[in-house]
Backbone as a printed PyTorch tensor [residue, N CA C, xyz], in Angstrom:
tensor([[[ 11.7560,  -8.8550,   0.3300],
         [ 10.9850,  -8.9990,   1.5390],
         [ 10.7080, -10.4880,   1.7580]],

        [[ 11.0500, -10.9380,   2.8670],
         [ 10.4270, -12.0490,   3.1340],
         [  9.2640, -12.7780,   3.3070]],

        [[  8.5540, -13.9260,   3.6080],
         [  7.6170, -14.5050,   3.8390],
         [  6.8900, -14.1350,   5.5310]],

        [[  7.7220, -14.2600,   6.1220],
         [  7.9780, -13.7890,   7.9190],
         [  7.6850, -12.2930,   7.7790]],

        [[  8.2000, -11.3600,   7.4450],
         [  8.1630,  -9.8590,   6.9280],
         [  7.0190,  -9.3410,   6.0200]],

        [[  6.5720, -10.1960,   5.2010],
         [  5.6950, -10.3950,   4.9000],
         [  3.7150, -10.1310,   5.6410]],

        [[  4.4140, -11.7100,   6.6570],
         [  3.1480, -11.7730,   7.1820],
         [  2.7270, -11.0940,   8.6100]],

        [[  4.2250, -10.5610,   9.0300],
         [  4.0760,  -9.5780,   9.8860],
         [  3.7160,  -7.9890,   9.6620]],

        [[  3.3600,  -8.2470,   8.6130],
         [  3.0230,  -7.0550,   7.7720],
         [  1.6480,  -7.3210,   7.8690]],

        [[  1.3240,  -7.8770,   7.4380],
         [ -0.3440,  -8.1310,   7.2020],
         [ -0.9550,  -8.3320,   8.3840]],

        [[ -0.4180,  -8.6030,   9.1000],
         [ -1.0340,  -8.2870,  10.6540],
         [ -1.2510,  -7.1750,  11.3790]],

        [[ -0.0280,  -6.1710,  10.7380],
         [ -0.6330,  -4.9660,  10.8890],
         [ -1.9480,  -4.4820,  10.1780]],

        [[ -1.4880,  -4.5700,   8.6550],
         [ -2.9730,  -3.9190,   8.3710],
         [ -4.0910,  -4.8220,   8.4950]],

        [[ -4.5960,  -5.6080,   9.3730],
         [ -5.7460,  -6.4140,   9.6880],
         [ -6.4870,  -5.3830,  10.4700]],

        [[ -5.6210,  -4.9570,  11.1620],
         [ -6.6270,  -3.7380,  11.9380],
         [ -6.3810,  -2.3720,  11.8040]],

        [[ -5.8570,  -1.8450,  10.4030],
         [ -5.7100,  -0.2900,  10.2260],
         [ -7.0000,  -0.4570,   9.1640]],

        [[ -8.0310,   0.8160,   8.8770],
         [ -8.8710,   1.1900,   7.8150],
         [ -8.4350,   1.5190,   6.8750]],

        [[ -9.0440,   1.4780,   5.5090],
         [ -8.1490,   1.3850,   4.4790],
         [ -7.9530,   3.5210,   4.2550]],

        [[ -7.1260,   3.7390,   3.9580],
         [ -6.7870,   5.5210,   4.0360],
         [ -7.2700,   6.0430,   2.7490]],

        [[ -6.9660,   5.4540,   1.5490],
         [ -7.7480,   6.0140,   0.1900],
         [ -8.9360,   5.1470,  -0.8030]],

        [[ -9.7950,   5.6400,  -1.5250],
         [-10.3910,   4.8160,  -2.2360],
         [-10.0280,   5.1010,  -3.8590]],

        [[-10.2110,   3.9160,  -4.4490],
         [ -9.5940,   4.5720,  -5.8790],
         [-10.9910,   4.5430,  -6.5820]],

        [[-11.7250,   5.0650,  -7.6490],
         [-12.9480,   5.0540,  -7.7180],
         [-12.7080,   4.8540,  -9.8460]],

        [[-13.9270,   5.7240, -10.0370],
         [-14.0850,   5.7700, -11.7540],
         [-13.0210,   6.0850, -12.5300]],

        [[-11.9410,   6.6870, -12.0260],
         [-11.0980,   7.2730, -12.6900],
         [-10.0320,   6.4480, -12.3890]],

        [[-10.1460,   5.4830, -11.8250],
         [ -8.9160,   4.8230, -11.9970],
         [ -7.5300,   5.3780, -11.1850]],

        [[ -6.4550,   5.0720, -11.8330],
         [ -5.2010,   5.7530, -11.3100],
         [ -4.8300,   7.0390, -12.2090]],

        [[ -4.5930,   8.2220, -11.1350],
         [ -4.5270,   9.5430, -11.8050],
         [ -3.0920,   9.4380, -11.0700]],

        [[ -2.3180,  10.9560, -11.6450],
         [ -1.5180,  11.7700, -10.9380],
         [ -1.7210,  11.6180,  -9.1930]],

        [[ -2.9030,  12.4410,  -9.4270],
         [ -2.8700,  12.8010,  -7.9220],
         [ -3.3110,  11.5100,  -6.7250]],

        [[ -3.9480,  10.9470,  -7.3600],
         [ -3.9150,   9.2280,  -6.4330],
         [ -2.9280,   9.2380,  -6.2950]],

        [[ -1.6860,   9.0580,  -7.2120],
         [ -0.7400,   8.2670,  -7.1620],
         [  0.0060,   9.5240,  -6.1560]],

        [[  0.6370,  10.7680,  -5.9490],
         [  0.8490,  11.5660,  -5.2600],
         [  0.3490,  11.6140,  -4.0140]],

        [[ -0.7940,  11.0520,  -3.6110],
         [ -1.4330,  11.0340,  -2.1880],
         [ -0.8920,   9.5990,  -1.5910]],

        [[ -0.7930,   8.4820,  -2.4520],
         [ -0.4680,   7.3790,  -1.9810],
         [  1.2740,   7.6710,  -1.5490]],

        [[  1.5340,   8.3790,  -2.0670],
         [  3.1990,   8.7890,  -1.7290],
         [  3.2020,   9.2770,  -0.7010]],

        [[  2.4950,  10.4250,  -0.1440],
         [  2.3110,  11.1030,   1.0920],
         [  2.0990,  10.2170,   2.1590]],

        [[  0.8990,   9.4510,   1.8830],
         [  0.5860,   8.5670,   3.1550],
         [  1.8170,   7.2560,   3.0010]],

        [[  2.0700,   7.0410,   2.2990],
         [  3.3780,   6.2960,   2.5000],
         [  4.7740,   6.6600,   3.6020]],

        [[  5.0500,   8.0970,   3.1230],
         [  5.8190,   8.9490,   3.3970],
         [  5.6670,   9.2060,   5.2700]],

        [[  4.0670,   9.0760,   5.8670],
         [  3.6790,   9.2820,   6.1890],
         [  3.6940,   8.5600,   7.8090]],

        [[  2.6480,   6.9110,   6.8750],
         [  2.6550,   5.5550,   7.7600],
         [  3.3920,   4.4600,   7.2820]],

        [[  4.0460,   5.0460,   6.3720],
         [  4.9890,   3.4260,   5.5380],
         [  4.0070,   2.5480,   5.6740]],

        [[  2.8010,   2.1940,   6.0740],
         [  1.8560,   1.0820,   5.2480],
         [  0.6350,   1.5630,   5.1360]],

        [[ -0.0840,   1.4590,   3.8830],
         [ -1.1570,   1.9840,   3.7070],
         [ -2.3550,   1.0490,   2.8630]],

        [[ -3.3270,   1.1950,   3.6300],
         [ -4.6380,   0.3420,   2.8860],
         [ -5.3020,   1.3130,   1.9370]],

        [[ -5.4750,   0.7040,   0.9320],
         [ -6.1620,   1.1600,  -0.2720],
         [ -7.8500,   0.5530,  -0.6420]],

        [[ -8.6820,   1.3970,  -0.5490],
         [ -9.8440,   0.2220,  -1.4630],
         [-10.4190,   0.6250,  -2.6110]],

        [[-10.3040,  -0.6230,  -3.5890],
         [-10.8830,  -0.4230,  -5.2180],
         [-12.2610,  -0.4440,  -5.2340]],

        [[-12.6030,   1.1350,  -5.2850],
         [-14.5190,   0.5160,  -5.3340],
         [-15.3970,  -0.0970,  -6.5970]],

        [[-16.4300,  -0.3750,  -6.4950],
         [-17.0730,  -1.0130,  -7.6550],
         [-17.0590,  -0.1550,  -8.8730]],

        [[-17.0940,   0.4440,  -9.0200],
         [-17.4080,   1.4000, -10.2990],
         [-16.0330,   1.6520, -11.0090]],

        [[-14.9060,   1.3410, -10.3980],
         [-13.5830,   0.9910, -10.7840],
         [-13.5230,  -0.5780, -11.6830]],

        [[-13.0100,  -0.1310, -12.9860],
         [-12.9330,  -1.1030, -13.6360],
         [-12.2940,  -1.5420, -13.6850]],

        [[-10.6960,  -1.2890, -13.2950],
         [ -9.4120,  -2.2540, -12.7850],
         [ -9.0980,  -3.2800, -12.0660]],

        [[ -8.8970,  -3.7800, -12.7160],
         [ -8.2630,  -5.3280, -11.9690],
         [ -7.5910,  -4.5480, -10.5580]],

        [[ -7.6240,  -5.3680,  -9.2460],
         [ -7.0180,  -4.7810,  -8.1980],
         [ -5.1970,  -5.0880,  -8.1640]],

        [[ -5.0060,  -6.3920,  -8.6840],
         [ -3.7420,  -6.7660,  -8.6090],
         [ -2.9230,  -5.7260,  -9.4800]],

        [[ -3.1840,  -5.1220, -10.4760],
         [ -3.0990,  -4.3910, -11.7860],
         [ -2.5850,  -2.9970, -11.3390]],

        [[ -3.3000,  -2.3440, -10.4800],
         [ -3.5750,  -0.8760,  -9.8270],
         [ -2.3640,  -1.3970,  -8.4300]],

        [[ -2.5470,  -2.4500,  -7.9690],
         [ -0.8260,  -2.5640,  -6.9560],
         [  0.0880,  -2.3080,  -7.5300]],

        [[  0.0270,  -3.0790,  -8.6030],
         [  1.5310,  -3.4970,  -9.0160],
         [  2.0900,  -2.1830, -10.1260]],

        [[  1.0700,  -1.2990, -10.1280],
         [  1.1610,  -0.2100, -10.9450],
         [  1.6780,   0.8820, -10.0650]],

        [[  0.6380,   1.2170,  -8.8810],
         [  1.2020,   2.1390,  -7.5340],
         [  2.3750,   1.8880,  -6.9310]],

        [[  2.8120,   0.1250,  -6.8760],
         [  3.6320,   0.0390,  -6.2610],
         [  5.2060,   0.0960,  -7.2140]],

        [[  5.2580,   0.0730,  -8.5250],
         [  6.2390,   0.4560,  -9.5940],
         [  6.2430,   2.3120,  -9.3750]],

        [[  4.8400,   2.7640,  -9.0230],
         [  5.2960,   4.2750,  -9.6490],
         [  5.8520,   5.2340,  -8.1140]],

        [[  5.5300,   4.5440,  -6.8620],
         [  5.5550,   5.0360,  -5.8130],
         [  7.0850,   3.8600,  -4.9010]],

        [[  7.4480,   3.1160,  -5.7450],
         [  8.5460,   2.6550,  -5.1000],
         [  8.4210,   1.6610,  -3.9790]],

        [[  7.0780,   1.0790,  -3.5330],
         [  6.5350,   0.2980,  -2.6840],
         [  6.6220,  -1.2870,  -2.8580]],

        [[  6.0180,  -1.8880,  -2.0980],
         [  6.4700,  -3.6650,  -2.1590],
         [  4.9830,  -3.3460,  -1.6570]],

        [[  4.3390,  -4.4930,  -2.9600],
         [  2.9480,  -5.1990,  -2.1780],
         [  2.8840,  -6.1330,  -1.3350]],

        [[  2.6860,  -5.7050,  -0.4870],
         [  2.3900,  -6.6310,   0.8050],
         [  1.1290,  -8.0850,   0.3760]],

        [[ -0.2290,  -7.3100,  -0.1140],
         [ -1.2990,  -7.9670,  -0.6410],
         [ -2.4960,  -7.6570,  -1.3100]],

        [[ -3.1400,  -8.1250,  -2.0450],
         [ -4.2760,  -7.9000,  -2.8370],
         [ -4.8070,  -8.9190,  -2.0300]],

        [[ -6.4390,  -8.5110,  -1.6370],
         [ -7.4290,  -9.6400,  -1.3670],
         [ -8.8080,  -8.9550,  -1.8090]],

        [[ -9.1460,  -9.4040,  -3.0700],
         [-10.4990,  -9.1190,  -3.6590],
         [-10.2460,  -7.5860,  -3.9860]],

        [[-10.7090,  -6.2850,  -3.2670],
         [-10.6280,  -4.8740,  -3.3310],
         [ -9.9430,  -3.9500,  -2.8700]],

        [[ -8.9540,  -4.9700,  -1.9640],
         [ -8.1780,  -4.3120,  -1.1360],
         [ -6.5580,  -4.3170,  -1.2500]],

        [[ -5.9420,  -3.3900,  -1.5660],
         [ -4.6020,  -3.4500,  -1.5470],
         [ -4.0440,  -2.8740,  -0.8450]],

        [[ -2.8580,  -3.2610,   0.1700],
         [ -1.8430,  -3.3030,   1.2420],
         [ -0.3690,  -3.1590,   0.8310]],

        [[ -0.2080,  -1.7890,   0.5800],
         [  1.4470,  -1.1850,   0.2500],
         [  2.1080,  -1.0340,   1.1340]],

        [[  3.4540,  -0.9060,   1.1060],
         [  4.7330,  -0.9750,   2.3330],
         [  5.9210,  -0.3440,   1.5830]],

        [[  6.3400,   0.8210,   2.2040],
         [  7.8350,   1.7250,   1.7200],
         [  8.2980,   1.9470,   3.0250]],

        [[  9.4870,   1.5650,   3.3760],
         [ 10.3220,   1.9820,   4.6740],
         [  9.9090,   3.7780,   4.8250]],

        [[ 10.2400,   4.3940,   5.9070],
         [ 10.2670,   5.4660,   5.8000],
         [ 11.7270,   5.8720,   4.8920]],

        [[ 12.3650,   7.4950,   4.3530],
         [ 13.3250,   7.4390,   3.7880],
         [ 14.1360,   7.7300,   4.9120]],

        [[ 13.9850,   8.1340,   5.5640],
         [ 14.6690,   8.4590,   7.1010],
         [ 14.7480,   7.6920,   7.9470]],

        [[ 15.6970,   7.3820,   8.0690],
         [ 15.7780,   5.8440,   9.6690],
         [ 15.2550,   6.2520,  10.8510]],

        [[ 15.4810,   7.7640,  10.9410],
         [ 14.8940,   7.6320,  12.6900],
         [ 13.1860,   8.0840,  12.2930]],

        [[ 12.7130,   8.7290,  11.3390],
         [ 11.3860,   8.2910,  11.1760],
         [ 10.4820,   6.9760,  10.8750]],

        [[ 11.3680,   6.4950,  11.2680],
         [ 10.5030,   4.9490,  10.6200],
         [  9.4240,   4.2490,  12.0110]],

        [[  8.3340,   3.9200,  11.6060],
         [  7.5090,   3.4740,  12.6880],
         [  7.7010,   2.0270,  12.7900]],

        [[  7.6540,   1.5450,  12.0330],
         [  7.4020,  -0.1620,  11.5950],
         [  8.7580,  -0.7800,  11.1790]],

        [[  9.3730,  -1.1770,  12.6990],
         [ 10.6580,  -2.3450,  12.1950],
         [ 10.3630,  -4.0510,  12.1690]],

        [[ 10.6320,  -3.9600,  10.7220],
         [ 10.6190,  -5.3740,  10.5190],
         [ 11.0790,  -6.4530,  10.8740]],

        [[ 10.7200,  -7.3410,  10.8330],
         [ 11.1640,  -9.1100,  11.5640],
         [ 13.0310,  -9.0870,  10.9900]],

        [[ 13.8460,  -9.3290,  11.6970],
         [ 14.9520,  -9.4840,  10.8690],
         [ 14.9900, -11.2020,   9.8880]],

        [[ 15.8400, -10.5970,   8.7630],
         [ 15.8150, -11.9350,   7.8890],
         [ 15.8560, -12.5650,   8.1750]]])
């Protein structure tokens, strides 16, 4: 992914709400299964790490985004911003900047 692709990315989620919260338990199964859905879903999805979560936020991306097949877009403080094409071309909402 590019830098351009990138930051046209993050402009989207500036104004979407984040869709899941990850809480005490950290990363389970089924987090990680819901983050697939809404992937599946909106191909970009906001996440927020709440306080009582003891995980590093960069940690829990780069973990969702290895087990769910995603590219982190960004971590900022609590918030993480995932991106998976749709698997279907004509479902896809979000076409990217070309290279």
């Amino acid at each position: 992914m590019t830098s351009k692709q990138r930051s046209y990315l993050k402009g989207i989620a500036m104004t979407t709400e984040p869709v899941l919260q990850i809480g005490k338990s950290s990363l389970t199964p089924e987090l990680t299964a819901a983050v697939e859905e809404v992937l599946e879903a909106r191909e970009l999805v906001k996440i927020t790490v709440l306080k009582n979560c003891l995980d590093d936020g960069k940690t829990i991306a780069a973990i969702l985004a290895e087990r769910t097949h995603a590219e982190v877009v960004q971590v900022i403080g609590k918030k993480i911003v995932l991106y998976r094409p749709a698997k279907d071309e004509k479902k896809r909402k979000i076409i990217l900047p070309a290279k």
